[in-house]
C-alpha positions as CSV (number, residue, x, y, z in Angstrom):
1,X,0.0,-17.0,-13.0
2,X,-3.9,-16.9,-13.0
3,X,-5.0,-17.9,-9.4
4,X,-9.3,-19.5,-9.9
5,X,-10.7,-16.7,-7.9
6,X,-13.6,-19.0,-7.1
7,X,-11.4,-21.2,-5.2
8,X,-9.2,-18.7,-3.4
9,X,-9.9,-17.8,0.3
10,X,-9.7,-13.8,1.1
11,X,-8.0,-13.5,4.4
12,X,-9.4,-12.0,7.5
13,X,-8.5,-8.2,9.0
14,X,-6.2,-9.9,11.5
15,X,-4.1,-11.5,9.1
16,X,-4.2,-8.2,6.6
17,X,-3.3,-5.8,9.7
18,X,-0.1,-8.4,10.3
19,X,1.2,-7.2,6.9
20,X,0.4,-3.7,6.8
21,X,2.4,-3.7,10.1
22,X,5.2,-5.5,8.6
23,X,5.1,-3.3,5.1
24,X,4.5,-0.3,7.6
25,X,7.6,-0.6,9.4
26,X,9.4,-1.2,5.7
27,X,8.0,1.5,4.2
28,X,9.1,3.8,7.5
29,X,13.1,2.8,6.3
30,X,12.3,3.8,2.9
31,X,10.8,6.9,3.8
32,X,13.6,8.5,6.2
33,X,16.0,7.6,3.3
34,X,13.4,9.9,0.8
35,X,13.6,12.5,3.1
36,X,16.9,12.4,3.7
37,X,17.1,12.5,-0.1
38,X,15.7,15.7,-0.3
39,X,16.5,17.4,3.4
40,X,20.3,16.7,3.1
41,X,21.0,18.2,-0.5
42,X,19.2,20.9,0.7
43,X,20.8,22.3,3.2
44,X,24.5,21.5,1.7
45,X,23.3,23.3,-1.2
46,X,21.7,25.7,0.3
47,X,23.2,26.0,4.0
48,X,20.3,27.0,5.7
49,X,18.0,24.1,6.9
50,X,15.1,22.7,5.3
51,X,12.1,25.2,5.8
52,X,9.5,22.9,7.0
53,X,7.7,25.8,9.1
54,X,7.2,26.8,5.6
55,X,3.3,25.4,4.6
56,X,4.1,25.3,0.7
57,X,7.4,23.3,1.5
58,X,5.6,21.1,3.9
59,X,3.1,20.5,1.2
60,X,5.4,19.6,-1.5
61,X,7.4,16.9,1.2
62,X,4.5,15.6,1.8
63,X,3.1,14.9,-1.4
64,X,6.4,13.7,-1.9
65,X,6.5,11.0,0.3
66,X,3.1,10.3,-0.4
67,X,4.2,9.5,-4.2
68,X,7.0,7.5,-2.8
69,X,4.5,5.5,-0.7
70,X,2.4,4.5,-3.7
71,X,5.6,3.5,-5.3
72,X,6.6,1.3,-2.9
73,X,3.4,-0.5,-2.8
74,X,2.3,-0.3,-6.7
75,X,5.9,-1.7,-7.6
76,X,6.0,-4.8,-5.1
77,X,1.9,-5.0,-6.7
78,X,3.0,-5.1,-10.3
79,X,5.8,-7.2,-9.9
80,X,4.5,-10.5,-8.2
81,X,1.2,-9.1,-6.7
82,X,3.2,-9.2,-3.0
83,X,4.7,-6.7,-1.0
84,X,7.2,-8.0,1.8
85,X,4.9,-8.2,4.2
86,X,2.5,-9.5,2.1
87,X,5.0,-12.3,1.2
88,X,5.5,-12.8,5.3
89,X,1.7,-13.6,5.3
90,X,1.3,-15.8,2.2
91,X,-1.0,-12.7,0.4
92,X,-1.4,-11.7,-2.8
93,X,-3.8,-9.2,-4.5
94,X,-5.1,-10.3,-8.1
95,X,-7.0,-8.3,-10.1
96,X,-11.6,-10.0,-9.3
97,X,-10.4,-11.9,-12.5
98,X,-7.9,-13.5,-11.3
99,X,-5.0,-11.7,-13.2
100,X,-1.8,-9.7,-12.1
101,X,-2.2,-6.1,-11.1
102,X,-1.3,-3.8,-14.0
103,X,0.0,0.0,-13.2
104,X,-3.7,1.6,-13.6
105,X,-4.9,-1.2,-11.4
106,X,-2.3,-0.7,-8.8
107,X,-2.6,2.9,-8.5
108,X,-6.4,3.1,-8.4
109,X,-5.9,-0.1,-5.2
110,X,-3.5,2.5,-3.7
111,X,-5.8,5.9,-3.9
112,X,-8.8,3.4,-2.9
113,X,-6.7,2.2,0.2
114,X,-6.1,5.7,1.4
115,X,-9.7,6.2,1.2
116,X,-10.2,3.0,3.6
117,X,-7.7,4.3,5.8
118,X,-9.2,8.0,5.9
119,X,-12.3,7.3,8.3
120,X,-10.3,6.1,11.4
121,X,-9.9,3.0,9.2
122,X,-13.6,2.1,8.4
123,X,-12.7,0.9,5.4
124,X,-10.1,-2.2,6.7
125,X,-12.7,-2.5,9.2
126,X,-15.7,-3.3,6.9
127,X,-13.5,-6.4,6.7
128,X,-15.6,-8.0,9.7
129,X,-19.2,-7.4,8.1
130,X,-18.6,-8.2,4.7
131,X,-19.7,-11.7,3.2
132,X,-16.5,-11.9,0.9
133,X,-14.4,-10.2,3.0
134,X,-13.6,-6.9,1.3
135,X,-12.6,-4.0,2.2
136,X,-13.6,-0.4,0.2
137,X,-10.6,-0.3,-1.6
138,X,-11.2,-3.8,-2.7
139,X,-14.4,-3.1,-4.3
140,X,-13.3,0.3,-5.4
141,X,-10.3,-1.0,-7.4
142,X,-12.1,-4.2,-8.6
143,X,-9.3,-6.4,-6.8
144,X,-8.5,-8.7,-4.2
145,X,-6.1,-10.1,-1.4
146,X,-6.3,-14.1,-1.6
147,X,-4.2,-16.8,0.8
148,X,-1.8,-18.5,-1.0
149,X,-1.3,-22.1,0.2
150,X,2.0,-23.3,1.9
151,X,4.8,-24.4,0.3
């Protein structure tokens, strides 16, 4: 479905912090049961508990969950350009020509949102000064969150 860009209203940071609050607390769920992937083989394998004192096995969880985060998101992005809370909030992110995300697009979104998130946030923030409403990873990844209209 190809959404006019030119008509489509980008939303505003309180409506975008509503979803990532909503996907947040989703993507918390899916992450305990990733760890618990990993933690509880472990140690029946292994019987000793996981090492996470250890930096190198810290490392490799948490590049680990961070993988599993950017397939949470690129997945619910690819396939209907919502997450759930995205859906809660009548969102969608469309590629600036008003096409569906495809994998490259939806990674480069996800790398780009860490990026906004790094600076205490800055980047979500530039929400409030910018004339189209865009954020840095918006720009960056060359798409954008629109409103959908009721049903």
């Amino acid at each position: 479905m190809t959404i006019d860009i030119a008509q489509a209203r980008p939303p505003g940071l309180p409506r975008r912090l509503a979803a990532m609050l909503y996907d947040g607390l989703l993507l918390l769920g899916v992450l305990f049961v990733a760890v618990a992937l990993v933690v509880i083989p472990y140690e029946q394998v292994l019987g000793s508990s996981f090492p996470n004192q250890d930096p190198l096995a810290r490392l490799i969880l948490q590049g680990y969950l961070l993988l599993v985060s950017g397939l949470y998101f690129t997945y619910f992005w690819i396939r209907g350009g919502q997450t759930l809370g995205m859906r809660a909030w009548r969102l969608r992110v469309l590629r600036e020509d008003g096409e569906p995300l495809r994998w490259r697009d939806a990674w480069v979104r996800f790398l780009a949102s860490l990026l906004s998130l790094v600076p205490a946030g800055l980047g979500f923030a530039w929400i409030l000064i910018d004339r189209e409403r865009f954020a840095w990873h918006d720009r960056l990844s060359r798409t954008r969150l629109v409103i959908l209209a009721k049903r």
